[in-house]
C-alpha positions as CSV (number, residue, x, y, z in Angstrom):
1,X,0.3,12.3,-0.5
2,X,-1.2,9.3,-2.4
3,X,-3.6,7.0,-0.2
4,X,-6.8,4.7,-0.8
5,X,-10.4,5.3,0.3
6,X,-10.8,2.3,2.4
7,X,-14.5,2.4,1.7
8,X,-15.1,0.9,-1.9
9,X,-17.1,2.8,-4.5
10,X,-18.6,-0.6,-5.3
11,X,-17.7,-4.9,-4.3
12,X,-18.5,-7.8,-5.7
13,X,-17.7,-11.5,-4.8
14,X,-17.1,-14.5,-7.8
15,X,-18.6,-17.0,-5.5
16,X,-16.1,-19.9,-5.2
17,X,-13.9,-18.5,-7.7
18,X,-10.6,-16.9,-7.8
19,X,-10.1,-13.6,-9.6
20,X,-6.8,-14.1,-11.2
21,X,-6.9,-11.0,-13.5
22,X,-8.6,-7.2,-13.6
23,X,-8.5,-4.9,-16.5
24,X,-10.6,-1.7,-17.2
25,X,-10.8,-0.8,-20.9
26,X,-9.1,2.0,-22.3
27,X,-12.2,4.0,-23.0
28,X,-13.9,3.0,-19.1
29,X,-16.5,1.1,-20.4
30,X,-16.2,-1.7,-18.7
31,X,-14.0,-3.6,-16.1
32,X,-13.2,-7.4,-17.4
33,X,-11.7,-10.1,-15.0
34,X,-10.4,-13.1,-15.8
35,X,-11.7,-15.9,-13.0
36,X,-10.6,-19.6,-12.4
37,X,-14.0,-21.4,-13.7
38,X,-13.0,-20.8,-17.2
39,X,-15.4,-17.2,-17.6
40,X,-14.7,-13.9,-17.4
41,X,-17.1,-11.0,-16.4
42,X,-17.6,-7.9,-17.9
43,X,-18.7,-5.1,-15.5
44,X,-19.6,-1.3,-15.4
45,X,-16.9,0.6,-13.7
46,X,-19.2,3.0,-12.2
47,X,-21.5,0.5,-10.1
48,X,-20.0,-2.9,-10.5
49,X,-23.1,-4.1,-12.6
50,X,-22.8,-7.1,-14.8
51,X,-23.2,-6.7,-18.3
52,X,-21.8,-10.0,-19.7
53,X,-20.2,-13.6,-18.9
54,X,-18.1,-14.5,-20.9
55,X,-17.6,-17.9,-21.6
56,X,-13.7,-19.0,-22.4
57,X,-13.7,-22.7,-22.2
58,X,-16.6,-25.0,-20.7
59,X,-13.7,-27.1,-19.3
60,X,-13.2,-24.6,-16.7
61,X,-9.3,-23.8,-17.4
62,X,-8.3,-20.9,-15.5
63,X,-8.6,-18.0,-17.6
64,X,-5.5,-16.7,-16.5
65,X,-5.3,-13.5,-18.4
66,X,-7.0,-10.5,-20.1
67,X,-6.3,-7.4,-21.9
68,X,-7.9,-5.0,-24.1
69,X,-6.7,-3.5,-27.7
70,X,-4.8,-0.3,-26.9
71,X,-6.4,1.0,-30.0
72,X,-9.5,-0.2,-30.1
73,X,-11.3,-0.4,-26.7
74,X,-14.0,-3.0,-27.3
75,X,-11.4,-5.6,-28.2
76,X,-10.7,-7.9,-25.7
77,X,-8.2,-10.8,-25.5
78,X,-8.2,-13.7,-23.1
79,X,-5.8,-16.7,-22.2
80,X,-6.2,-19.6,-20.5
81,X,-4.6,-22.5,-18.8
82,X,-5.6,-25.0,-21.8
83,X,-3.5,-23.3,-24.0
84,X,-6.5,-21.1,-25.6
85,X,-6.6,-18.2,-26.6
86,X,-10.0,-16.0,-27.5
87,X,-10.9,-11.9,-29.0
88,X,-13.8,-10.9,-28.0
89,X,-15.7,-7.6,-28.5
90,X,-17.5,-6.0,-25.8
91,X,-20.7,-6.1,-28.2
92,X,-21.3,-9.3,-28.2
93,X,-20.5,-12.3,-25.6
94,X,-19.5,-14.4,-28.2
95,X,-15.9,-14.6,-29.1
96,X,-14.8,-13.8,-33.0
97,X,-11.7,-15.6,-32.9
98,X,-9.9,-18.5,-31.1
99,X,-6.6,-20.3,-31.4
100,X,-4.9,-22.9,-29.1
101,X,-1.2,-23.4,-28.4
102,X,-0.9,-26.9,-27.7
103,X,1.3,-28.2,-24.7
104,X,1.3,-24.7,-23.6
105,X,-0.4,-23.2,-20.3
106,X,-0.9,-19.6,-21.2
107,X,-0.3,-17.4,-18.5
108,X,0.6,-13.9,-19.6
109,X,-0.8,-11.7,-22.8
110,X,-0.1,-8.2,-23.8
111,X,-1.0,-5.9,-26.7
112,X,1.2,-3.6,-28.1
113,X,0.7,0.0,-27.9
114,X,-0.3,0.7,-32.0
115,X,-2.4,-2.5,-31.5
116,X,-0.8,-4.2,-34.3
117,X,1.0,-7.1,-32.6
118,X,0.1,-9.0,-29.5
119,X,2.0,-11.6,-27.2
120,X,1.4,-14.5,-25.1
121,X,3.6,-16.6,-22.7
122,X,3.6,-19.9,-20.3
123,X,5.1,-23.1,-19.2
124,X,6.4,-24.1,-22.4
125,X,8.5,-21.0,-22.0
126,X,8.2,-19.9,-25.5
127,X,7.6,-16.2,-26.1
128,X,5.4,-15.9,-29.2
129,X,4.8,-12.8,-31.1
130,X,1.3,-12.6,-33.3
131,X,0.2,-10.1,-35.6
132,X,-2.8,-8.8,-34.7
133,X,-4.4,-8.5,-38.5
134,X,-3.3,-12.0,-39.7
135,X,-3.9,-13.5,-36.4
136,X,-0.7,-16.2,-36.9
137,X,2.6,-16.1,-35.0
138,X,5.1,-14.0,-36.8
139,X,8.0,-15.1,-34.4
140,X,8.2,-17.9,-32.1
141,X,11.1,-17.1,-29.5
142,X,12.8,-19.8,-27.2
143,X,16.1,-20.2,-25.1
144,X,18.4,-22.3,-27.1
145,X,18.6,-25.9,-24.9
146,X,22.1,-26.0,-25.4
147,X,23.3,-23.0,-24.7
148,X,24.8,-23.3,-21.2
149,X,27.2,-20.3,-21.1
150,X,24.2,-17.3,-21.1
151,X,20.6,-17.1,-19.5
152,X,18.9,-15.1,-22.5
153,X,15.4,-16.7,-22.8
154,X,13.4,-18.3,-19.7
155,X,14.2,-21.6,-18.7
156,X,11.0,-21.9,-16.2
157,X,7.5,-21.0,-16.8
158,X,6.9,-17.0,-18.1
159,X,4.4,-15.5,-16.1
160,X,4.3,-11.6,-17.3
161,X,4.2,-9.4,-20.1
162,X,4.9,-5.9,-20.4
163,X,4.8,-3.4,-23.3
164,X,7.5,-1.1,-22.6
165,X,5.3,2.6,-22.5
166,X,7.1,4.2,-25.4
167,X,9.3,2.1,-27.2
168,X,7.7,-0.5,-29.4
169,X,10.2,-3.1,-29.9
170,X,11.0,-3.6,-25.9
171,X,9.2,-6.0,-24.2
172,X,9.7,-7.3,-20.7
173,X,9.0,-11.2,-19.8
174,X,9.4,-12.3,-15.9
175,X,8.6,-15.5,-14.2
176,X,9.4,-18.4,-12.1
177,X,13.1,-18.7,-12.9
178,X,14.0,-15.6,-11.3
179,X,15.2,-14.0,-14.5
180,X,14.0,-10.6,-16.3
181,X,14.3,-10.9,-20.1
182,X,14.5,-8.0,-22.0
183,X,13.4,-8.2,-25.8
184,X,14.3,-6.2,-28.9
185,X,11.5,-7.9,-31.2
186,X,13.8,-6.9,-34.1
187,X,15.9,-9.7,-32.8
188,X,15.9,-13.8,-32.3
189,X,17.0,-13.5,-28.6
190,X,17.0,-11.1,-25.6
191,X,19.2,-8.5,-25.7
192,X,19.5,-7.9,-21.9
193,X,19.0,-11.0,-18.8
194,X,18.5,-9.5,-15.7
195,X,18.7,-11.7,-12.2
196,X,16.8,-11.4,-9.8
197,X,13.2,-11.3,-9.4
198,X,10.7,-14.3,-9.1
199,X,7.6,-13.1,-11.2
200,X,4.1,-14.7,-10.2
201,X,1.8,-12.0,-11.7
202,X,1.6,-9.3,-13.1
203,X,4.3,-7.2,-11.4
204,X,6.5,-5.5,-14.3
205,X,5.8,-2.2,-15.0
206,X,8.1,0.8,-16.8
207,X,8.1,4.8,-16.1
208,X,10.0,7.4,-17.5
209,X,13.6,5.4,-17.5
210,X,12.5,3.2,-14.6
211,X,12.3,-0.5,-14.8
212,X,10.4,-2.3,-11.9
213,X,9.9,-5.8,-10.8
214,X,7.4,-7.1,-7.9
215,X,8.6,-10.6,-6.6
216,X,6.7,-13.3,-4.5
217,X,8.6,-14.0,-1.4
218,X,9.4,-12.2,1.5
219,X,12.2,-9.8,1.2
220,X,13.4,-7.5,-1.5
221,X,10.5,-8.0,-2.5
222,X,10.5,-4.7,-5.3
223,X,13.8,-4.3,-7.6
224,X,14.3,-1.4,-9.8
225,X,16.4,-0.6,-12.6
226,X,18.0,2.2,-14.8
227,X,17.3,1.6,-18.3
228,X,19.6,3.6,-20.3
229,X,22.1,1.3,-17.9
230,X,19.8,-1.8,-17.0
231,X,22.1,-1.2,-13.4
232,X,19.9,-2.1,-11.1
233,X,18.9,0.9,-8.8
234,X,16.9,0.0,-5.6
235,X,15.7,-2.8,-3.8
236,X,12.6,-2.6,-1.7
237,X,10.7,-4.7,0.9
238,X,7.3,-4.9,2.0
239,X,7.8,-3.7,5.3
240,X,10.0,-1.1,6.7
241,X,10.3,-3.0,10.4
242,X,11.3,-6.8,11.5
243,X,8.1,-7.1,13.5
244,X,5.5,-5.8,10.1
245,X,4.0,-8.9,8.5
246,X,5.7,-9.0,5.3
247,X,4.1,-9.0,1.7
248,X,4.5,-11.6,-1.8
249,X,3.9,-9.8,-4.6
250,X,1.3,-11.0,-7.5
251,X,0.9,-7.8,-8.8
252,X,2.5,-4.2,-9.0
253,X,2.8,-0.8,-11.2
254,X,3.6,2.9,-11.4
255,X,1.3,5.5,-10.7
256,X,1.9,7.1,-14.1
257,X,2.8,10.3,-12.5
258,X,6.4,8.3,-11.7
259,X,6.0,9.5,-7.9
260,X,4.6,6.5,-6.2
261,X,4.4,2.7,-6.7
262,X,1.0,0.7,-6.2
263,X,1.6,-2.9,-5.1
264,X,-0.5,-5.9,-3.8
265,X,0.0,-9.6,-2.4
266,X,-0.5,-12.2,-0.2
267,X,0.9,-13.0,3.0
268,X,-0.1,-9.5,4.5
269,X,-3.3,-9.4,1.9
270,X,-2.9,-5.9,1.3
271,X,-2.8,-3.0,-1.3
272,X,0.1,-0.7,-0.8
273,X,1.2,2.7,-2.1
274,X,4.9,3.3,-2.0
275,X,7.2,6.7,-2.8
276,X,9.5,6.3,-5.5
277,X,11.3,9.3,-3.9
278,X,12.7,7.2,-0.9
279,X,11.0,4.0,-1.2
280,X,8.6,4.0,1.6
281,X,4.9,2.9,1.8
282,X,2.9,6.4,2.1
283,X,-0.8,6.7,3.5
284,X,-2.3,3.4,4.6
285,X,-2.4,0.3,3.4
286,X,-5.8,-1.3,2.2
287,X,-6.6,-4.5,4.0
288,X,-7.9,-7.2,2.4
289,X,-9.7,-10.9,3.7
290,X,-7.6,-13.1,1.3
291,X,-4.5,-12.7,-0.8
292,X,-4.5,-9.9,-3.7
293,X,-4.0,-12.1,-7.2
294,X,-4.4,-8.8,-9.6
295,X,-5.0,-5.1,-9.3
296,X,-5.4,-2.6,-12.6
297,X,-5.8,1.1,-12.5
298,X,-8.4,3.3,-14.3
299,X,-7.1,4.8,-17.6
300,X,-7.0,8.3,-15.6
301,X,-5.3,6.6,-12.7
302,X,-8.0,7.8,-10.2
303,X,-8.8,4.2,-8.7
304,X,-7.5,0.9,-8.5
305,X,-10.0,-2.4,-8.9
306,X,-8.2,-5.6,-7.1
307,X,-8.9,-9.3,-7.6
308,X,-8.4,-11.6,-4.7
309,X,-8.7,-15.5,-3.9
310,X,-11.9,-15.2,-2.1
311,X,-13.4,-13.9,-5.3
312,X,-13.7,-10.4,-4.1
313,X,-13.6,-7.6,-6.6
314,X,-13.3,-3.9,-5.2
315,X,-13.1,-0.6,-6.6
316,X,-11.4,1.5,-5.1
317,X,-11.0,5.2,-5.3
318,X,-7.6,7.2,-4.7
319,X,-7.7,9.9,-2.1
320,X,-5.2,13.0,-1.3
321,X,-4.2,12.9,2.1
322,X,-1.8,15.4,3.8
């Protein structure tokens, strides 16, 4: 069985800052979050040690996402709430290129898995496909206003991005208008809408034939779907009992062995493992002091590093337990 060592292998606190994203690059160099003062912080996995700030915007918009190159581990892209969006390398804390999207809060990013396109998302609810080379928006994706009949395209903000983990034309979108859009980015429009789940963070996540979504609110809470069917399989809550403090989710993901779910929140401020044999939470749950905002795993999926709204970063080493 799956559990946490409740005793990090290193913490640090963002003083008066929340830590709205966590990502460890593909090669475990470094550990990047994204914070709300418009920065983001590159540190050493092993101890926590800073190695660089990072400065986004010195307007202190959010930065609201980050993610490294697949392909290329010292590429690193960020997003913010002003519509920016920065590459950096993890040479030099200076970025190499910057674009904005005007009118748009940015809230999601995600980089293919050849590294050759990227994709960002937000309140304009525009899904926008870039090629990573040319650095300009190859497609521009948008529900039609008029069409009243179908929900394909979001009509509310878009708050995630997912890579599907093998196909590279699937991508997953989720946010506020409790709708999971399903893109073939061979086509203009969604080929799948699925209802349900009110996306906050970054809570979608695929394994094997499995399609997950982590909602915030407090019940049924986790939804999961076939996807040679897109049926939906299994819904999940926080808590098993009435009487157990129940959990939002911001953020969510398979283990990549497909046995067990890793999920975190607020409302119970906690990181929880979960079967995906039976659906129930396994080991104990990690207790945090404030509400979970983001969570990543190590490439080797041996730890998980969790952002909070007290500024908290922890890293956290998985343990067997029988």
């Amino acid at each position: 069985m799956l559990n946490l060592n409740k005793d990090p292998q290193w913490a640090v606190v963002e003083e008066e800052h929340k830590v709205l994203c966590v990502q460890m690059s593909p090669d475990s160099q470094y550990v990047a979050a994204a914070l709300s003062n418009g920065t983001l912080t590159l540190r050493s996995p092993t101890t926590g040690r800073l190695s660089y700030t990072l400065i986004h915007n010195s307007q202190r918009y959010a930065v609201t996402a980050a993610k490294f190159n697949p392909t290329d581990p010292k590429v690193l892209f960020s997003v913010a709430a002003d519509g920016s969006i920065k590459e950096w390398t993890t040479k030099d804390p200076h970025s190499v290129w910057t674009t904005t999207e005007k009118g748009n809060q940015i809230c999601a990013i995600d980089v293919s898995k050849d590294g050759t396109k990227f994709f960002t998302a937000g309140s304009d609810t525009h899904f926008r496909i870039y090629d990573y080379e040319e650095k300009k928006v190859i497609a521009d994706l948008v529900r039609n206003e008029f069409d009243l009949e179908t929900t394909r395209g979001h009509a509310n903000r878009i708050m995630a991005i997912h890579c599907h983990h093998s196909d590279q034309n699937l991508i997953f979108t989720g946010g506020w208008d409790n709708t999971l859009q399903v893109w073939d980015i061979r086509q203009s429009y969604p080929v799948r809408s699925l209802f349900g789940p009110h996306v906050v963070g970054d809570s979608i996540d695929t394994c094997e034939n499995w399609l997950m979504a982590g909602s915030w609110r407090t019940k049924d809470q986790f939804m999961i779907w076939d996807m040679r069917t897109f049926q939906l399989q299994a819904t999940m809550q926080w808590g098993l009992i009435p009487e157990e403090q129940q959990g939002s989710i911001f953020a969510a993901k398979f283990h990549p062995n497909g046995q067990f779910i890793i999920a975190a929140g607020s409302g119970a401020n906690q990181v929880k493992i979960y079967s995906t044999e039976n659906y129930a939470p396994v080991g104990s749950p990690l207790q945090m002091k404030s509400p979970v905002l983001c969570m990543c795993m190590d490439p080797m999926a041996d730890s998980v590093i969790v952002g909070t709204t007290n500024g908290d970063i922890c890293f956290h080493n998985f343990v067997s337990s029988i």
